[in-house]
C-alpha positions as CSV (number, residue, x, y, z in Angstrom):
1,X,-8.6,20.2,15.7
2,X,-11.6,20.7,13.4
3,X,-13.5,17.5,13.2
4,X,-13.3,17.4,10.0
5,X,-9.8,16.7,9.7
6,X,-9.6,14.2,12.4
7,X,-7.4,11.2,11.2
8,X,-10.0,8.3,10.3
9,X,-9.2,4.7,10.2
10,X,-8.5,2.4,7.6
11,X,-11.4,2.1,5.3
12,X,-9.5,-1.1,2.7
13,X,-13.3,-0.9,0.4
14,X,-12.9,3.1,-0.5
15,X,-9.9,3.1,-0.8
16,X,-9.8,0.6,-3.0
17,X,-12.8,1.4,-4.9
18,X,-11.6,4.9,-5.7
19,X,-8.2,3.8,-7.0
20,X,-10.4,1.5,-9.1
21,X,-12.9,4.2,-10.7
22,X,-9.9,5.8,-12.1
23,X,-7.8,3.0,-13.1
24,X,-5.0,3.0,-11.0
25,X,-2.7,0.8,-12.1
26,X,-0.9,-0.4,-8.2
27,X,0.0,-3.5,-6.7
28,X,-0.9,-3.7,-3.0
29,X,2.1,-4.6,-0.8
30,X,2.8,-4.6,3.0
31,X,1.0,-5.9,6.3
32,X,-2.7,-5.2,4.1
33,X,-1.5,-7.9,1.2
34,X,0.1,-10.2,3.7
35,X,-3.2,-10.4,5.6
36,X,-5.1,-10.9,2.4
37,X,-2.5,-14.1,2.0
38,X,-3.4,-15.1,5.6
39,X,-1.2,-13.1,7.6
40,X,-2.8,-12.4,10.9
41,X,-1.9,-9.7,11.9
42,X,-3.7,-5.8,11.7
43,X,-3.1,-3.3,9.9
44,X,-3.4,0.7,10.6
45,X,-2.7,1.5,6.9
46,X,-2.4,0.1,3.3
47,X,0.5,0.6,1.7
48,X,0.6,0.4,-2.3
49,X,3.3,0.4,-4.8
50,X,2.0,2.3,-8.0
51,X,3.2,2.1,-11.7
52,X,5.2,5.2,-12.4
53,X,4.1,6.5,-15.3
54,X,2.8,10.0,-16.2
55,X,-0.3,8.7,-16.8
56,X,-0.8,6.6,-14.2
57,X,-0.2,9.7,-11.4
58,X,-2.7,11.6,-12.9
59,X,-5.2,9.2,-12.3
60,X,-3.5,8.5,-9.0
61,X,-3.7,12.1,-8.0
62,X,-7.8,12.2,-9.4
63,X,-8.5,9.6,-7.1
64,X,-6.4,11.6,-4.2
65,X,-7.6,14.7,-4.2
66,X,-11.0,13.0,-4.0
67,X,-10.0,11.1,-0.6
68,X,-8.3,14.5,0.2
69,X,-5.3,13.3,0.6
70,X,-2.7,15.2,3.0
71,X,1.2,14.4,3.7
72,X,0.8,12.6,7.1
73,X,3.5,13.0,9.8
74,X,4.1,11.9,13.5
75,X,3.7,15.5,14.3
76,X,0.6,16.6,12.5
77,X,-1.6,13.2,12.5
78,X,-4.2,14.9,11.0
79,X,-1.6,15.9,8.0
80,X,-1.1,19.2,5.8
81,X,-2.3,20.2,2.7
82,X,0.2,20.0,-0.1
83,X,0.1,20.1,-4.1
84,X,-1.7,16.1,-4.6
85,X,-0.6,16.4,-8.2
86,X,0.9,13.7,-10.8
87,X,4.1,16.6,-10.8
88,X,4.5,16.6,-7.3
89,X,3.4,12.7,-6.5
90,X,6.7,12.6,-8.6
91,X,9.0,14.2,-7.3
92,X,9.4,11.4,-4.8
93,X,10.1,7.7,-3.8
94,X,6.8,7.5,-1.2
95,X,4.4,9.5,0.4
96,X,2.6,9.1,3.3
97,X,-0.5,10.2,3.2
98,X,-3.8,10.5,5.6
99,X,-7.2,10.3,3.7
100,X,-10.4,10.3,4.2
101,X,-10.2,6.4,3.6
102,X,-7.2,6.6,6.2
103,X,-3.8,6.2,6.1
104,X,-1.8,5.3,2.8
105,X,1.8,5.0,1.8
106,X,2.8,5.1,-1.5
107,X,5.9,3.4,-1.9
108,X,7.1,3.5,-5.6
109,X,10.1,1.5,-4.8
110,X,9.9,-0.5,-1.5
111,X,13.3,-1.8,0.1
112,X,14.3,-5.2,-1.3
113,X,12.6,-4.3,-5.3
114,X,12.9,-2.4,-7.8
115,X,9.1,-1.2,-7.9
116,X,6.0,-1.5,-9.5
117,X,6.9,-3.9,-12.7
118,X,8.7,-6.2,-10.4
119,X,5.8,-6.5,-8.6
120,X,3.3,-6.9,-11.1
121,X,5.3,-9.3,-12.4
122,X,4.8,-11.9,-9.1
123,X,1.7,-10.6,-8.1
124,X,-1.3,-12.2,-7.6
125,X,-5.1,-11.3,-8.2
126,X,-7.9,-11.1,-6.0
127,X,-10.9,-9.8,-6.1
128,X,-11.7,-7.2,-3.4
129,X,-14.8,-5.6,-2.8
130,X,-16.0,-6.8,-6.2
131,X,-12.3,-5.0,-7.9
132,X,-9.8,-7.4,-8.9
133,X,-6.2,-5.7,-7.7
134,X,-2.8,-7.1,-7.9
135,X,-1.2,-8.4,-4.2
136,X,2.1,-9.2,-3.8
137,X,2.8,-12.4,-2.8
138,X,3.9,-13.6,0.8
139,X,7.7,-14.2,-0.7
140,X,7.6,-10.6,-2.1
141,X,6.4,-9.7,1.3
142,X,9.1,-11.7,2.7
143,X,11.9,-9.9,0.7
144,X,10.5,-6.6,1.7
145,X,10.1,-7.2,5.5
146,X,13.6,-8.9,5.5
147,X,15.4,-5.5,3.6
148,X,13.5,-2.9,5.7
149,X,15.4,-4.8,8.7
150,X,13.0,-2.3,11.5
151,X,11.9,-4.8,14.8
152,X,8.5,-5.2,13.5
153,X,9.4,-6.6,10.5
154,X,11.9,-9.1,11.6
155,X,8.7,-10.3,13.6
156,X,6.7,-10.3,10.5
157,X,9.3,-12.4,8.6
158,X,9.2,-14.5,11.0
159,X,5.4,-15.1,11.1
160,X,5.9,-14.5,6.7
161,X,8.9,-17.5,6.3
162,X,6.6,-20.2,8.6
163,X,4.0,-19.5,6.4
164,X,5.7,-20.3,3.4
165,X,6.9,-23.3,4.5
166,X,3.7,-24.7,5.9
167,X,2.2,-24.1,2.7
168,X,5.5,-25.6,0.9
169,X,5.0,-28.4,3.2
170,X,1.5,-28.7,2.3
171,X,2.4,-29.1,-1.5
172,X,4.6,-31.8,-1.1
């Protein structure tokens, strides 16, 4: 495998700073959000849920192609080339991806909501690596983990619902 294409490991701060230089509008969601709540455990990749809108992928796919973004499977790790435009970023519900900031999976509609204006809707800010980005919250989180239903998130619900209520505890 050329060297150059060898599958890198997250890198959160360019990712997030190239979504950033071209406006992305996204909420971050999955184990990468939870862990910015407190959730303790690691994360290989960042999953994001991005608003929809034609405008929108075409920044998406600017900031993309400059993380030369490839469609990512079990069977070619170091993913394929494929047309990283706001046409094609379209033409599906999620996409994972392998960049050169590492692995990222665009999830337009995650199991358990509707997408990217529910989301924004609960989210919360933080600031990251001097951006401020929406992050879902840890019942958003919650309601994902719980819908997708796979062994490792029934474990991360888990860890997720105690959370919650230590911190509902806490506000009493």
């Amino acid at each position: 495998m050329d060297e150059s294409r060898q599958v890198r490991p997250l890198d959160p701060e360019r990712l997030i700073r190239a979504l950033a230089a071209h406006d992305v509008r996204y909420v971050l969601v999955g184990a990468l959000a939870a862990r910015l709540n407190g959730f303790p455990r690691v994360t290989a990749d960042a999953d994001i849920t991005p608003a929809r809108d034609v405008e929108n992928l075409e920044r998406l796919a600017t900031a993309l192609q400059e993380l030369d973004a490839r469609v990512w499977t079990d069977g070619v790790p170091e993913g394929f080339a494929f047309d990283c435009s706001a046409a094609m970023l379209a033409r599906a519900d999620g996409w994972n991806l392998v960049t050169t900031a590492g692995r990222v999976d665009l999830l337009y509609r995650p199991t358990g909501v509707s997408g990217y204006d529910e989301l924004a809707a609960e989210a919360e800010r933080f600031d990251v690596f001097g951006v401020s980005l929406l992050v879902a919250p840890l019942k958003s989180i919650l309601r994902m983990k719980e819908a997708a239903d796979r062994p490792k998130d029934r474990q991360d619900a888990a860890v997720i619902r105690a959370m919650i209520d230590r911190d509902a505890e806490v506000d009493r």
